[in-house]
C-alpha positions as CSV (number, residue, x, y, z in Angstrom):
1,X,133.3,84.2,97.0
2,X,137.0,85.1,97.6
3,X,136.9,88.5,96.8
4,X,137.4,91.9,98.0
5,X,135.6,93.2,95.3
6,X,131.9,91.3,95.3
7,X,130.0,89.3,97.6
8,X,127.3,86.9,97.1
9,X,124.2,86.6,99.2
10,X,121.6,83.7,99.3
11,X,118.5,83.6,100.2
12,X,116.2,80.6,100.6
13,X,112.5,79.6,100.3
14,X,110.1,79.7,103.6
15,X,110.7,77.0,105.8
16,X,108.2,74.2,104.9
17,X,108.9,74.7,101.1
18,X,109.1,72.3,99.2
19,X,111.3,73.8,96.7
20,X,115.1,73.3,98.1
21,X,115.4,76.7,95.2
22,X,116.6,80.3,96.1
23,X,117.8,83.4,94.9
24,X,121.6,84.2,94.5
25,X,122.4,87.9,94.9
26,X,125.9,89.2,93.7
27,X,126.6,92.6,95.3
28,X,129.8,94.8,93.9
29,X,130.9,96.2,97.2
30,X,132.7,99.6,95.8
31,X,129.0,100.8,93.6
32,X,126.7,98.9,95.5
33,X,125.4,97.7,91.7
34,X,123.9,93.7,92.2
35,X,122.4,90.9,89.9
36,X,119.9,88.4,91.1
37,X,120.1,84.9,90.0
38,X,116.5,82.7,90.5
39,X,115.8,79.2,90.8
40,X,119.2,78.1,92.5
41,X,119.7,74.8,94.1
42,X,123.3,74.9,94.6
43,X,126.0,77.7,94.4
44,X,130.3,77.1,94.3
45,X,133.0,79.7,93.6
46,X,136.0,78.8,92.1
47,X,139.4,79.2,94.2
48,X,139.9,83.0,92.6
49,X,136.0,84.0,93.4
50,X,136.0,85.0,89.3
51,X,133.6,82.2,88.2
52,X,130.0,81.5,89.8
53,X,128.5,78.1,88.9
54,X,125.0,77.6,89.5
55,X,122.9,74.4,89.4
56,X,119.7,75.8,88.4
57,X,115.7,74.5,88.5
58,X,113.2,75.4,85.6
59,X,109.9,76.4,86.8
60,X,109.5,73.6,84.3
61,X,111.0,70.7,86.2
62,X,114.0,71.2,83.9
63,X,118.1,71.4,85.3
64,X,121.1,73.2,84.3
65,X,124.3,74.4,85.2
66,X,125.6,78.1,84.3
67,X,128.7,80.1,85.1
68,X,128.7,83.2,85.5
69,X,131.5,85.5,85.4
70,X,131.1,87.6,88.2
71,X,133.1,90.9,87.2
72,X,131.0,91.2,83.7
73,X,127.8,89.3,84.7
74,X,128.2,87.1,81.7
75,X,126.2,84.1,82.1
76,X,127.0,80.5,80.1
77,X,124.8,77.8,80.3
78,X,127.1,74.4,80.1
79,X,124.7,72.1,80.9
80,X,120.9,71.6,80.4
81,X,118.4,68.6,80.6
82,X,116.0,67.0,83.2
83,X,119.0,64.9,85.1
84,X,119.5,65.1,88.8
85,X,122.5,67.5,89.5
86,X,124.4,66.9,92.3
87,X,128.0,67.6,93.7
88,X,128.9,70.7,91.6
89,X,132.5,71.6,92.5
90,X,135.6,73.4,90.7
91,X,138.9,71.8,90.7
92,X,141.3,73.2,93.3
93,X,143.7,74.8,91.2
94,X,142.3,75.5,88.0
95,X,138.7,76.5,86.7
96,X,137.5,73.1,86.1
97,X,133.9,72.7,86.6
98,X,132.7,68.9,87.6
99,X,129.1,67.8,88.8
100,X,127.3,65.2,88.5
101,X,124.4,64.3,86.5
């Protein structure tokens, strides 16, 4: 994230696993406050570290993507369904959200 305000930690299954799936921590550095997010494959800020999108796993075998927004914690889910998710990236200069499915 690129922000003085949060930062975002990750942290992944055991080596060996075969679940490429973590846990996404987002930390508000002034109170200390966080939010987990589970079941993350894949994790991308947008250019004003505002918006979190997350390609997520069910325990189900099921995929998604949500953003959050980071300062309120509000999570939408804009995509869900059992398709491969791959190359989840925000546009350069706007917050455009492209992945493919």
């Amino acid at each position: 994230i690129h922000n003085d305000e949060y930062v975002v930690a990750r942290r992944s299954r055991p080596a060996g696993s075969q679940e490429p799936r973590s846990e996404i921590t987002v930390i508000h550095l002034q109170t200390g406050e966080f939010v987990n997010y589970a079941n993350v494959n894949a994790v991308a800020a947008n250019k004003r570290g505002t918006l979190l999108a997350l390609a997520i796993r069910s325990d189900h075998g099921e995929r998604g993507v949500q953003v959050v927004e980071v300062q309120s914690g509000r999570v939408r889910t804009v995509f869900w369904g059992k398709d491969e998710l791959a190359g989840l990236t925000w546009a350069p200069e706007k917050d455009t959200l492209a992945w493919l499915a």
